[in-house]
C-alpha positions as CSV (number, residue, x, y, z in Angstrom):
1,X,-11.2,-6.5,11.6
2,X,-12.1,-2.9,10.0
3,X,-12.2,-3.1,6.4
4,X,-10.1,-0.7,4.6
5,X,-9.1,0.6,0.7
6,X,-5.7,1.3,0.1
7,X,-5.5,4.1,-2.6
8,X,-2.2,5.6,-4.6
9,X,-1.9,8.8,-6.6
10,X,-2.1,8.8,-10.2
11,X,-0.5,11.7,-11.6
12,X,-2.0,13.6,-14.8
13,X,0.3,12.8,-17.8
14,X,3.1,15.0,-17.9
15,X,3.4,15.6,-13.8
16,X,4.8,13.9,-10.9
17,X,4.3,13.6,-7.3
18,X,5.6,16.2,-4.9
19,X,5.4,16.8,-1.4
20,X,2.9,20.0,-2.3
21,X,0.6,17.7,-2.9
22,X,0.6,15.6,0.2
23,X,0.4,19.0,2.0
24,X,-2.8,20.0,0.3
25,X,-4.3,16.4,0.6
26,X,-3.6,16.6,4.3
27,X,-5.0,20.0,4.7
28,X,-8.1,18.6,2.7
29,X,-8.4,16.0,5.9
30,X,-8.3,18.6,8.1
31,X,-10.9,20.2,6.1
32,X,-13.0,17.8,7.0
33,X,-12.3,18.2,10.9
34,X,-10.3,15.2,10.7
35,X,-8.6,14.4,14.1
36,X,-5.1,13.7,13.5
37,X,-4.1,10.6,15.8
38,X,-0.6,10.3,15.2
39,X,2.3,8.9,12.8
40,X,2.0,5.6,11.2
41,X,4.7,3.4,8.9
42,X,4.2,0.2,6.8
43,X,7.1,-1.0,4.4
44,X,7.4,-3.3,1.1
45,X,10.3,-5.0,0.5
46,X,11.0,-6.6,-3.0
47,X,13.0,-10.2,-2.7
48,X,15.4,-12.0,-4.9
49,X,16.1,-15.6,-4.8
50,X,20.4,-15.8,-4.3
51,X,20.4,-19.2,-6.1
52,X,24.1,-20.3,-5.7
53,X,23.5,-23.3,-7.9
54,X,21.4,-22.8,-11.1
55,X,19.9,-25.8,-11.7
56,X,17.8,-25.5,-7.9
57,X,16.7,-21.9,-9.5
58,X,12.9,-23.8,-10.7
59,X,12.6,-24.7,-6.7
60,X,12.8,-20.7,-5.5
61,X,9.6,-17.8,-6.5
62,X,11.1,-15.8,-9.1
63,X,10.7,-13.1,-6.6
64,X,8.3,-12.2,-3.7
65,X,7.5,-9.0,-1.4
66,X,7.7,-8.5,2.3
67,X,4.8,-6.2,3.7
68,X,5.2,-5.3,7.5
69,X,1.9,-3.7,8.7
70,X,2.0,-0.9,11.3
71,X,-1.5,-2.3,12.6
72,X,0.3,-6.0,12.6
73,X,3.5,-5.2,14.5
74,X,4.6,-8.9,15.3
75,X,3.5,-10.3,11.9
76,X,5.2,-9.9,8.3
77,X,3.2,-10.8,4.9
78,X,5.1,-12.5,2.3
79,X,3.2,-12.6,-1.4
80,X,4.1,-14.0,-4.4
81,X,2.5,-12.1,-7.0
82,X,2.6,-14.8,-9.6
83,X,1.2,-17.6,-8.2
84,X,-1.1,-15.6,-6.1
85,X,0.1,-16.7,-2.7
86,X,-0.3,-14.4,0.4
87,X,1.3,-15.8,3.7
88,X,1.1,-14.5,6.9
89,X,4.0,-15.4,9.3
90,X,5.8,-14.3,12.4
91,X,8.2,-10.8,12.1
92,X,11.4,-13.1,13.0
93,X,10.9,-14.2,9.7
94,X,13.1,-11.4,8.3
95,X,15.9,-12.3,10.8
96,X,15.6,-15.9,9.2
97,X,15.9,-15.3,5.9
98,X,19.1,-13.2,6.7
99,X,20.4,-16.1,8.6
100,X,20.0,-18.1,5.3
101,X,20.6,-16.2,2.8
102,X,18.1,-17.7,0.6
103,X,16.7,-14.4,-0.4
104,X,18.3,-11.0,-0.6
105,X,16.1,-7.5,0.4
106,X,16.6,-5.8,-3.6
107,X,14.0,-2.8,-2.6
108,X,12.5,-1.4,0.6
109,X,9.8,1.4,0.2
110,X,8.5,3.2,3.4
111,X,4.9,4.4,3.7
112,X,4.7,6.8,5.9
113,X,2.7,9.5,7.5
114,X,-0.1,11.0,9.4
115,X,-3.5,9.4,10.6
116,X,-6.3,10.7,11.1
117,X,-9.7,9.9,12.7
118,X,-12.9,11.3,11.0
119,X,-15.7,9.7,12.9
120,X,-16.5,6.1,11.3
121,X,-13.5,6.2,9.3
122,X,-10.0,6.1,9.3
123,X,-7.9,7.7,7.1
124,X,-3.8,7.5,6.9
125,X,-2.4,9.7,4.1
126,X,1.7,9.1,3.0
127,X,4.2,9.5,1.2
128,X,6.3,6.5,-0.6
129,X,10.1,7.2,0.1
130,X,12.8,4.1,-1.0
131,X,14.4,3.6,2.5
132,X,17.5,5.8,3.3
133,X,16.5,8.2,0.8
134,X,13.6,11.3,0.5
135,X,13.7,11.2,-3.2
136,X,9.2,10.6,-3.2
137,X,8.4,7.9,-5.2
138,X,4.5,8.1,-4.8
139,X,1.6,9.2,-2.5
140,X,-1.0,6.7,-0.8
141,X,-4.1,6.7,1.3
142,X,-5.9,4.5,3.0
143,X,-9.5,4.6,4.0
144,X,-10.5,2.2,6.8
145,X,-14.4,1.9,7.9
146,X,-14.3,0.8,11.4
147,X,-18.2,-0.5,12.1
148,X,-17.8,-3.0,9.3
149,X,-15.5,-6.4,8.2
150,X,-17.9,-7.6,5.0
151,X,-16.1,-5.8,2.0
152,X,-19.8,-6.4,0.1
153,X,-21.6,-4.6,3.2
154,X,-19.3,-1.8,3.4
155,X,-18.9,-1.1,-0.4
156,X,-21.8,1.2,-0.8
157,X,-20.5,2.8,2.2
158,X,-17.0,3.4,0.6
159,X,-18.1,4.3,-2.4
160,X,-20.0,7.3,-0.7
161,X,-17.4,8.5,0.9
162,X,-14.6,8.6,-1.7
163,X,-17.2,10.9,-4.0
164,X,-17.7,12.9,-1.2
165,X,-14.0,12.9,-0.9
166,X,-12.8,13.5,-4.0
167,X,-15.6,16.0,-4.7
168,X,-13.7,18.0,-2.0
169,X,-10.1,17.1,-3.5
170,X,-10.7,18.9,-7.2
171,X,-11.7,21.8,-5.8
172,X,-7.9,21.9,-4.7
173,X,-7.2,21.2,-8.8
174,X,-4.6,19.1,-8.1
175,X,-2.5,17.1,-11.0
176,X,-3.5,13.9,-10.4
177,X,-6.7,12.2,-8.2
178,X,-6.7,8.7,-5.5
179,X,-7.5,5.9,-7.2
180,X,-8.5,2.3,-5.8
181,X,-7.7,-0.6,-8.0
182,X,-9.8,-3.5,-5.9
183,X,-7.4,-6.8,-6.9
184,X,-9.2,-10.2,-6.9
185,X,-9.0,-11.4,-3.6
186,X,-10.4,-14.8,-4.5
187,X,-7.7,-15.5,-6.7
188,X,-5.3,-15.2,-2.8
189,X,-8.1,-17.2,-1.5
190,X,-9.7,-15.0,0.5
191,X,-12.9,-14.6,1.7
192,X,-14.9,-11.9,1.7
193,X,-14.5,-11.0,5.8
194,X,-12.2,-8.6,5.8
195,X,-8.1,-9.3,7.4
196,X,-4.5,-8.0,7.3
197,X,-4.0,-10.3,4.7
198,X,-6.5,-8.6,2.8
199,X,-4.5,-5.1,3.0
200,X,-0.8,-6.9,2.0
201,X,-2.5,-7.8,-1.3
202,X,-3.6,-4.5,-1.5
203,X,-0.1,-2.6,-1.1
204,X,1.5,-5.7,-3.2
205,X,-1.3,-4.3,-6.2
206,X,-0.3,-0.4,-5.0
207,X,3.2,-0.8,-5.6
208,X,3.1,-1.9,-8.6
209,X,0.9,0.1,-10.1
210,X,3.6,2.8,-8.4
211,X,6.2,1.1,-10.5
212,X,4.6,1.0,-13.4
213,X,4.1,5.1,-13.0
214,X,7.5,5.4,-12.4
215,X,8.5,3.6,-15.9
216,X,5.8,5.5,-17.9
217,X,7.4,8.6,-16.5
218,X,11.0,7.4,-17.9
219,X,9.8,6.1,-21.0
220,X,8.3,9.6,-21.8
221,X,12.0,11.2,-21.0
């Protein structure tokens, strides 16, 4: 499949993220005669363990995340951050783990917005809304290059187009810029060919770098 970056907003110190922003990263797109293709959706949810007896508690993951994929409808992603374990399994697997009530949803984040075709790329720019709620908890992007799969072929070709990119983004002199934080995909155990799997690690590593933002910001106050 298309290899793809997933990228989050880093604010400047002192400022947050606000929907002005999106607006003027989306018009940026547009800038670029990008042709927008539609709405798209993924969602992280954060998992507790509900460990009725305490002495099972060393037999559960501390905690794991949920990742359902817009591009993966019948699939859900389950990762365990710790032990660097990224599973792919079949959607009902939500409905399961309600049945048993093993593990209980603590957090759901949406990430959502437009997508937009600019020749050999893809690009999907959202906001990060807490479900039920539009109190914007972050900005992401991602950046899908559709001729290739090898993540070592297609770097070069990345890293082209995100200078380009963010070339044309400071003109706007926003308060922040897109950054990319690669995680080590080895350490998942995967391979260099590039998968869905390959994305859920990347929104696990996105979110919390989003919650570490968020704690900087409160820290400050």
């Amino acid at each position: 499949m298309p290899l793809k970056w997933v990228l989050h907003w880093q604010p400047n110190a002192g400022t947050t993220v606000n929907s002005q922003i999106i607006n003027e990263v989306t018009q940026c797109v547009e800038s670029f005669n990008g042709v927008k293709e539609g709405r798209w959706k993924a969602t992280i949810t954060f998992y507790k363990p509900m460990i009725r007896e305490q002495a099972l508690a060393g037999d559960f993951p501390r905690d794991f995340l949920g990742i359902a994929l817009p591009e993966q409808p019948n699939k859900y992603y389950l990762i365990i951050r710790l032990q660097r374990i990224v599973l792919e399994a079949d959607s009902s697997i939500q409905m399961i783990m309600e049945k048993l009530q093993s593990y209980k949803s603590r957090v759901s984040l949406n990430f959502e917005g437009f997508q937009y075709q600019l020749g050999d790329f893809q690009l999907r720019v959202g906001k990060v809304l807490p479900t039920h709620s539009e109190n914007l908890r972050g900005i992401v992007m991602e950046v899908e290059y559709l001729p290739i799969s090898s993540m070592e072929k297609a770097r070069q070709v990345m890293e082209d187009f995100m200078d380009i990119w963010q070339q044309a983004l400071s003109k706007r002199s926003l308060p922040g810029h897109f950054m990319h934080m690669e995680p080590n995909f080895a350490e998942y155990g995967l391979a260099d060919q590039y998968t869905s799997q390959h994305t859920a690690v990347q929104y696990a590593t996105v979110m919390a770098q989003l919650i570490a933002t968020v704690q900087a910001v409160q820290a400050r106050n």
